[in-house]
C-alpha positions as CSV (number, residue, x, y, z in Angstrom):
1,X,11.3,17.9,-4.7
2,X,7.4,15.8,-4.3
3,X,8.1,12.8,-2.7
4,X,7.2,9.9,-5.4
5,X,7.2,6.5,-2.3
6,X,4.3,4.9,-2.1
7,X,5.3,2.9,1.0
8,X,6.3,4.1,4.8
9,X,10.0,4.4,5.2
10,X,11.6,3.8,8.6
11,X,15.2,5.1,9.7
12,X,16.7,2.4,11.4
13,X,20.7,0.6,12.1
14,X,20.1,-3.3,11.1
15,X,23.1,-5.5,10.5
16,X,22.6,-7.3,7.3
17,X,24.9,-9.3,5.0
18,X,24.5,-9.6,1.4
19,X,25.9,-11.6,-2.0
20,X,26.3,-10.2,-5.1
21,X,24.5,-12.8,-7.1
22,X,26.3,-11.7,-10.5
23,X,30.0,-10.5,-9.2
24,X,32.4,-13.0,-10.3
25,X,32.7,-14.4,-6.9
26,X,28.5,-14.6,-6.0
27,X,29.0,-17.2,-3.1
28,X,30.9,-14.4,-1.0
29,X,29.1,-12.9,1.7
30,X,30.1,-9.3,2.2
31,X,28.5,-7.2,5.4
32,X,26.4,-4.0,5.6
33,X,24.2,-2.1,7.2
34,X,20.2,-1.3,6.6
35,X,19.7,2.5,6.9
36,X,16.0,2.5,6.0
37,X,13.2,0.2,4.9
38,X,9.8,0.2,3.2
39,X,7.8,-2.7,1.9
40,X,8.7,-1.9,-1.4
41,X,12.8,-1.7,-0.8
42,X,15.7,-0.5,1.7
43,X,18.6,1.8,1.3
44,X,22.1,-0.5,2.6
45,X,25.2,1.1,3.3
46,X,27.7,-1.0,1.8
47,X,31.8,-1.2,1.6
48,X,32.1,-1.8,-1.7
49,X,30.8,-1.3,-5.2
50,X,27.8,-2.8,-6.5
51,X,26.5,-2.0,-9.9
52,X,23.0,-1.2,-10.8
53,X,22.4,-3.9,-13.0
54,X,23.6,-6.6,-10.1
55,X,20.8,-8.9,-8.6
56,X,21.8,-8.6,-4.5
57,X,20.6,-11.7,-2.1
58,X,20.3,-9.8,1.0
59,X,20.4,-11.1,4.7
60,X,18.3,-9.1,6.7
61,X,19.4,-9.6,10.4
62,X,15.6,-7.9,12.0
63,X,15.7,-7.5,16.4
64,X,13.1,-10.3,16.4
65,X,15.8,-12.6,15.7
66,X,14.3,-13.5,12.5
67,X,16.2,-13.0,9.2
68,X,15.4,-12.4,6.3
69,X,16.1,-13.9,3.2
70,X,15.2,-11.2,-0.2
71,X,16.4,-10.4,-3.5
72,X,16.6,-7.1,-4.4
73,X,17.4,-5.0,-7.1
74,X,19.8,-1.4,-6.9
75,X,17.9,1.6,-8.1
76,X,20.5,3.6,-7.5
77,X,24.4,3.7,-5.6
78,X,25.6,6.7,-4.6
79,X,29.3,6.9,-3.2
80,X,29.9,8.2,0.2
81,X,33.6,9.5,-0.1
82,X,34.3,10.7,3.6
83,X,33.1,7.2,4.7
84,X,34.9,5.2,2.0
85,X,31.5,3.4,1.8
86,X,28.3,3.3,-0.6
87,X,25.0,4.1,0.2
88,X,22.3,1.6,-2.6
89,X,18.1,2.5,-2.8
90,X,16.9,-1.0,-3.9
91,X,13.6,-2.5,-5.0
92,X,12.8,-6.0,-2.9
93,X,12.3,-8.9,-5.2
94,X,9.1,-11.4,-5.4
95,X,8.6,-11.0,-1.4
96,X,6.2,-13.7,0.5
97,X,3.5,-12.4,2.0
98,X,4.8,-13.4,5.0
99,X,8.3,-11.7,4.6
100,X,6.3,-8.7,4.2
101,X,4.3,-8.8,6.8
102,X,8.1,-9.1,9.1
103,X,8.9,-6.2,7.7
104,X,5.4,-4.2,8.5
105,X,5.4,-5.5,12.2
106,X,9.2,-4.7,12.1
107,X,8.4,-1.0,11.2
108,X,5.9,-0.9,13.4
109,X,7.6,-1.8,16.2
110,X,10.4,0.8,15.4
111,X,7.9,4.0,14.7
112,X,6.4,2.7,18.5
113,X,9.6,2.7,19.9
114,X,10.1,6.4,18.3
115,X,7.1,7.6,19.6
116,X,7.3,9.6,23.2
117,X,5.5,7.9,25.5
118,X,3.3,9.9,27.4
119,X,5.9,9.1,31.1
120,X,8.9,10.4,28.7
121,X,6.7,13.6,27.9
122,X,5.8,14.8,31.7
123,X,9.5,13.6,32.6
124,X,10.9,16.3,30.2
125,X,8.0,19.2,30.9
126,X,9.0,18.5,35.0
127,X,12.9,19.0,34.3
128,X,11.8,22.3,32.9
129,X,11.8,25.4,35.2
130,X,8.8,27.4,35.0
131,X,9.3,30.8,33.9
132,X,8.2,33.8,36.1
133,X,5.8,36.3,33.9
134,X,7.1,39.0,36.0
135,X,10.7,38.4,35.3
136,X,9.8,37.8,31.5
């Protein structure tokens, strides 16, 4: 399958809460979870049902202690059975520039923090026993 993003997508865990702007109820504020993130959209594991065609406000909670405020769309919702949750790809909104640029220095920051560091590398390669070419 060719990849079709044109944007970076990071794996991450952020708390984010959300309303369904055309439910019946679209002052409610129901909670999820941010799996990954581009610039163009995120993927939000979610407790309950959304439909595609549903405009979403979403909160998005980032470590810097800045949220987020964004529309999005759902491109797709996919149920996750064994979790009794839903997992929904969705395209961001009419973002600020400035909204975007949280969410490059956000993904930044996380593909840093996913990087060895060069401390971590020649920790692991020291708990490592050399092996003995004789024995091998």
């Amino acid at each position: 399958m060719q990849e079709r993003r044109s944007c970076i997508r990071v794996e991450c865990e952020l708390s984010t809460s959300y309303r369904d702007l055309d439910s019946e109820s679209p002052a409610r504020i129901e909670c999820g979870v941010v799996k990954n993130i581009s610039r163009s959209g995120i993927k939000i594991r979610l407790d309950e049902f959304v439909p595609i065609q549903n405009r979403l406000f979403v909160y998005l909670h980032l470590p810097s202690s800045q949220t987020l405020e964004l529309q999005v769309r759902p491109a797709w919702v996919v149920e996750l059975p064994h979790l009794d949750k839903f997992e929904v790809g969705a395209q961001f909104v009419d973002m600020s520039d400035e909204q975007e640029r949280a969410i490059e220095n956000f993904q930044y920051q996380a593909l840093l923090e996913q990087m060895p560091s060069r401390d971590r590398v020649v920790k692991n390669l020291l708990k490592k026993k050399p092996s003995d070419p004789e024995n091998d």
